[in-house]
KOLDOVEX-460494 format. One line per field, with one value per residue (C-alpha): residue number from 1; x, y, z; chain; residue in three letters. Coordinates in steps of 0.5 Angstrom, whole numbers, plus 500, padded with zeros to 3 digits. Layout:
N
num <- [NUM ...]
east <- [X ...]
north <- [Y ...]
up <- [Z ...]
chaine <- [A ...]
residu <- [ALA ...]
//
This chain:
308
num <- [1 2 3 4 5 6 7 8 9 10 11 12 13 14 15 16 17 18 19 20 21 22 23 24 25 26 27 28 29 30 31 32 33 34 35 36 37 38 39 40 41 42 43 44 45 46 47 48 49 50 51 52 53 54 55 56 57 58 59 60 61 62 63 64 65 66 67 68 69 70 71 72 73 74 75 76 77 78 79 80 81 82 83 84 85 86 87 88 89 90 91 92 93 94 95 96 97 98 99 100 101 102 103 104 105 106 107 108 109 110 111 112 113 114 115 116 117 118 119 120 121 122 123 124 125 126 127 128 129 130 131 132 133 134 135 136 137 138 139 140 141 142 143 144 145 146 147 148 149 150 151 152 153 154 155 156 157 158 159 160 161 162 163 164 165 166 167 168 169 170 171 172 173 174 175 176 177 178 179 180 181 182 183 184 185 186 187 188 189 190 191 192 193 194 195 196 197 198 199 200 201 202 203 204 205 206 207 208 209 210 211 212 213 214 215 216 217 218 219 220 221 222 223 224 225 226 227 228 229 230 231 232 233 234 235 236 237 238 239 240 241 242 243 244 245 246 247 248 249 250 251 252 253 254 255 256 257 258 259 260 261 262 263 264 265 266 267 268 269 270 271 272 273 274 275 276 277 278 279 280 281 282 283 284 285 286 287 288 289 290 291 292 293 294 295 296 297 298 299 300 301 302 303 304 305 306 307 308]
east <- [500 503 505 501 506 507 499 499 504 501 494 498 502 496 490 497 497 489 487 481 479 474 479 483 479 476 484 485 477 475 469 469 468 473 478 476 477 484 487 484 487 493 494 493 498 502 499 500 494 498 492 487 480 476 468 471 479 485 491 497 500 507 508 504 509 514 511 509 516 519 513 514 523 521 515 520 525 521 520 527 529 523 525 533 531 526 530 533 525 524 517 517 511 508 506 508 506 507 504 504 502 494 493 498 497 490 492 497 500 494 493 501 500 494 499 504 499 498 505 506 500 503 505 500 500 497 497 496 495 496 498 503 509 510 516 517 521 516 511 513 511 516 516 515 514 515 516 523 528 526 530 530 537 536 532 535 532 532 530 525 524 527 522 522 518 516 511 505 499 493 493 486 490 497 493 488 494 501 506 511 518 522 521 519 513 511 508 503 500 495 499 496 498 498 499 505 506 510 512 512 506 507 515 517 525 529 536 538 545 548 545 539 532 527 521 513 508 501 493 486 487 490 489 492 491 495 490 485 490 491 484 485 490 487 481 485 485 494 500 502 507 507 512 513 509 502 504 506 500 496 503 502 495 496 491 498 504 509 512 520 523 530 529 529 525 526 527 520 523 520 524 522 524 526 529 536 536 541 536 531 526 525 517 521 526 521 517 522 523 517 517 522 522 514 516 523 517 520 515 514 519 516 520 521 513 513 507 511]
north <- [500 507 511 518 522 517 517 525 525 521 524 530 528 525 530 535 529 529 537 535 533 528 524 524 521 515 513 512 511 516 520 527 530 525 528 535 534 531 537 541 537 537 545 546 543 546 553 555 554 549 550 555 552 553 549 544 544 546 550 549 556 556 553 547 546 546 541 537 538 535 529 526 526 522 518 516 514 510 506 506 504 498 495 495 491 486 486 478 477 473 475 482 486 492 499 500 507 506 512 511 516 516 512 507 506 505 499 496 497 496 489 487 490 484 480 482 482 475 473 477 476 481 487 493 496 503 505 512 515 522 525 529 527 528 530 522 526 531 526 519 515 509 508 512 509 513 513 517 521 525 531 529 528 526 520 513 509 503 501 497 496 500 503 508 513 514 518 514 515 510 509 512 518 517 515 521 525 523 520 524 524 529 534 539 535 535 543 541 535 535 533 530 533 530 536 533 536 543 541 545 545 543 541 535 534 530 526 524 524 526 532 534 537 541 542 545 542 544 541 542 536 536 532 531 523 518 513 520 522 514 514 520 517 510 515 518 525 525 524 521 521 515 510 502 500 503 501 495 491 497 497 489 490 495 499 504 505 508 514 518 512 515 521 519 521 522 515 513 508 505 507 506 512 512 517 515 511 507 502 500 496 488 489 495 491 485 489 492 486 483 489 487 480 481 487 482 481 484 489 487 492 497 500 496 493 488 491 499]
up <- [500 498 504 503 501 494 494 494 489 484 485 482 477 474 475 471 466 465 466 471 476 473 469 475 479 474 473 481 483 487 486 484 490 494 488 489 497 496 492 498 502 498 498 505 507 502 504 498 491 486 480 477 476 471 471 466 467 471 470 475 478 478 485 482 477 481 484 478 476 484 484 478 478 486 483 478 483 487 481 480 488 487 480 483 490 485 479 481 480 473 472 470 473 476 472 465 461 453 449 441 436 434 429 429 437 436 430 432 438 442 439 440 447 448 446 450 456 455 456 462 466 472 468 468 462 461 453 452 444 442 436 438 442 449 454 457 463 465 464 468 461 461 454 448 440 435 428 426 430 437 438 445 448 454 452 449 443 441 432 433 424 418 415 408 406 398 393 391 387 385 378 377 378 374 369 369 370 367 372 374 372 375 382 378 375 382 381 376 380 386 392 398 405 411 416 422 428 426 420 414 411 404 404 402 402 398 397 390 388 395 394 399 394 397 394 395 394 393 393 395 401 408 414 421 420 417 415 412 407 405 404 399 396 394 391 386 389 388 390 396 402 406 409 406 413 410 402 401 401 396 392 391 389 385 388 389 385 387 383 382 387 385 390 397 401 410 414 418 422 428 435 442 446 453 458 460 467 468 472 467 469 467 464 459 458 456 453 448 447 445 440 437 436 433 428 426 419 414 411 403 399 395 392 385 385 380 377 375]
chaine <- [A A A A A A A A A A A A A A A A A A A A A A A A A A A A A A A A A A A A A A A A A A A A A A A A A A A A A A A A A A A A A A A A A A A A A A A A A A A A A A A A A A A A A A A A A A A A A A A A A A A A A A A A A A A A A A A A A A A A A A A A A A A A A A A A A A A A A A A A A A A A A A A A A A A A A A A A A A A A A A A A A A A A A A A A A A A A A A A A A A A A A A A A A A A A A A A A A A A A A A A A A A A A A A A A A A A A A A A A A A A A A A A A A A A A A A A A A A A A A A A A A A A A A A A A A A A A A A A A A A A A A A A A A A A A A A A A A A A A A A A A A A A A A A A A A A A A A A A A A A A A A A A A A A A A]
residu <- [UNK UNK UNK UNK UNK UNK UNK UNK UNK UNK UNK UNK UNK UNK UNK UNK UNK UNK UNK UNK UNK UNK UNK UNK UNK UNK UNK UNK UNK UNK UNK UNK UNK UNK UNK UNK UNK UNK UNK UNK UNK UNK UNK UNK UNK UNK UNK UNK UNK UNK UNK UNK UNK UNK UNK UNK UNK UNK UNK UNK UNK UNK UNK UNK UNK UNK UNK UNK UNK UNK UNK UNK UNK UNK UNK UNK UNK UNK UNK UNK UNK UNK UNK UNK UNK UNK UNK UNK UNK UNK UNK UNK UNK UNK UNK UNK UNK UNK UNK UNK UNK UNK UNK UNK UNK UNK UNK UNK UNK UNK UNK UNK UNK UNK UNK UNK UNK UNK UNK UNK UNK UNK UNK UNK UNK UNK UNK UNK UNK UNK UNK UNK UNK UNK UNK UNK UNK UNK UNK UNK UNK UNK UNK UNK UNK UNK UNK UNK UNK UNK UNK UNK UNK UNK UNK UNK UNK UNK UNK UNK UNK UNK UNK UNK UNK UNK UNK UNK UNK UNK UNK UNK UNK UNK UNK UNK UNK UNK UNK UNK UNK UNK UNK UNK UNK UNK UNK UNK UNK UNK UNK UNK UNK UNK UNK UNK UNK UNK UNK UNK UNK UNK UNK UNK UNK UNK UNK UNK UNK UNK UNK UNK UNK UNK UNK UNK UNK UNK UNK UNK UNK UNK UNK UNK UNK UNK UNK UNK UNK UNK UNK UNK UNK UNK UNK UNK UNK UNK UNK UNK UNK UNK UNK UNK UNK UNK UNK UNK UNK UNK UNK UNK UNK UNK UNK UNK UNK UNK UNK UNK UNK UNK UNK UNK UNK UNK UNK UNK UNK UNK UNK UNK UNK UNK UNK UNK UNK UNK UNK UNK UNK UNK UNK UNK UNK UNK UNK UNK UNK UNK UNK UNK UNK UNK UNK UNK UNK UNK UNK UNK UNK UNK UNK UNK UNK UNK UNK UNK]
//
């Protein structure tokens, strides 16, 4: 049973996780007004207010991240403490926090984590999906998955699979259309942009003959979601950016073609992201490595189709 102290710390970091007060109390159990007495409680010990309330959410004040920023290194040292005195325990258990992007979280790595959580029956998974990274440091997740590079040194990471990325096009479209033969050709296309974090909105970068390319593109469809942008694709709606893990069962029927493979577009590779603890638990290792051994499938390669 976790002393108050813990029990207060947690109930701090994860009501700054959720934003309010309800969401909060669902994760530990507790009825709203149970965890509106608690942060009271809480602050008036302190003697100090940690958040501004809204009706539907909270903000936390400077004390408060002060506080966040302190309960989540000691939570995180805890953890720590107990995985080293257990770690000559075989089976792996306790907590795990993973968080993917949206999408691929929601299609294939929640299925891997039922898979995982059927081999390893004592350790606690909580998956968190959101579309944007987070700060693993601040935040107390254990793991991150991520396609390409963090530029976050503080974390270490781990290739879990090789992924390229290509243009594609259906066929309805490059027939319609013409098939392009050089960059250029791009600007007399209709592009289909899928809008990532703080990219450029519109710029694609390319590498060919050792020399880096830029080009802008422009089209009358964008969307934040991987899978909406695909679907446009496979419409014929235009000329698509998207990683070999998306295309290589549409490319092997032929529902896509790739277009201008000559011109390399930015990795997508597959990372696990974690923050740089010289103690890593025996759940975050057993469950890195279950991601590799189930990702060890090859993708099909997509870069010279059979059908081009």
């Amino acid at each position: 049973m976790k002393t108050d102290i813990a029990s207060h710390l947690e109930f701090f970091v994860l009501l700054a996780r959720h934003g309010n007060l309800a969401a909060a109390a669902r994760e530990l159990d507790l009825t709203p007004p149970a965890a509106t007495k608690r942060l009271a409680q809480l602050e008036a010990r302190l003697g100090v207010r940690l958040v501004n309330r809204t009706t539907r959410s909270i903000s936390l004040t400077t004390e408060g991240e002060t506080y966040l920023h302190h309960a989540t290194r000691i939570l995180g040292e805890i953890r720590e403490m107990e995985d080293a005195v257990s770690s000559s325990r075989s089976v792996p258990r306790g907590l795990l926090r993973v968080n993917a992007t949206l999408g691929f979280g929601r299609t294939t790595i929640a299925p891997l984590v039922s898979e995982f959580a059927k081999r390893y029956p004592h350790v606690e998974v909580q998956l968190d999906v959101t579309d944007r990274p987070i700060d693993l440091v601040e935040s107390g997740v254990d793991l991150a998955i991520r396609f390409g590079s963090l530029p976050d040194k503080r974390l270490n990471a781990r290739r879990i699979m090789s992924n390229q990325r290509f243009l594609c096009a259906s066929p309805r479209y490059l027939e319609r259309q013409g098939t392009p033969t050089s960059l250029a050709d791009l600007a007399d296309h209709q592009c289909i942009i899928h809008r990532q974090n703080d990219d450029a909105h519109g710029i694609w970068r390319f590498m060919h003959n050792d020399r880096s390319e830029v080009v802008k593109v422009h089209g009358m469809l964008s969307s934040n979601d991987g899978d909406i942008v695909l679907s446009w694709a496979l419409d014929g709606h235009g000329i698509l950016v998207r990683s070999e893990w998306d295309l290589a069962k549409y490319v092997e029927s032929g529902r896509l073609r790739i277009v201008l493979p000559e011109f390399v577009l930015p990795s997508a590779d597959l990372f696990v992201y974690y923050a740089n603890k010289r103690n890593q638990s025996a759940r975050a290792r057993a469950f890195i490595d279950f991601l590799i051994e189930r990702f060890k499938i090859p993708v099909a390669s997509v870069a010279q189709p059979a059908s081009l």
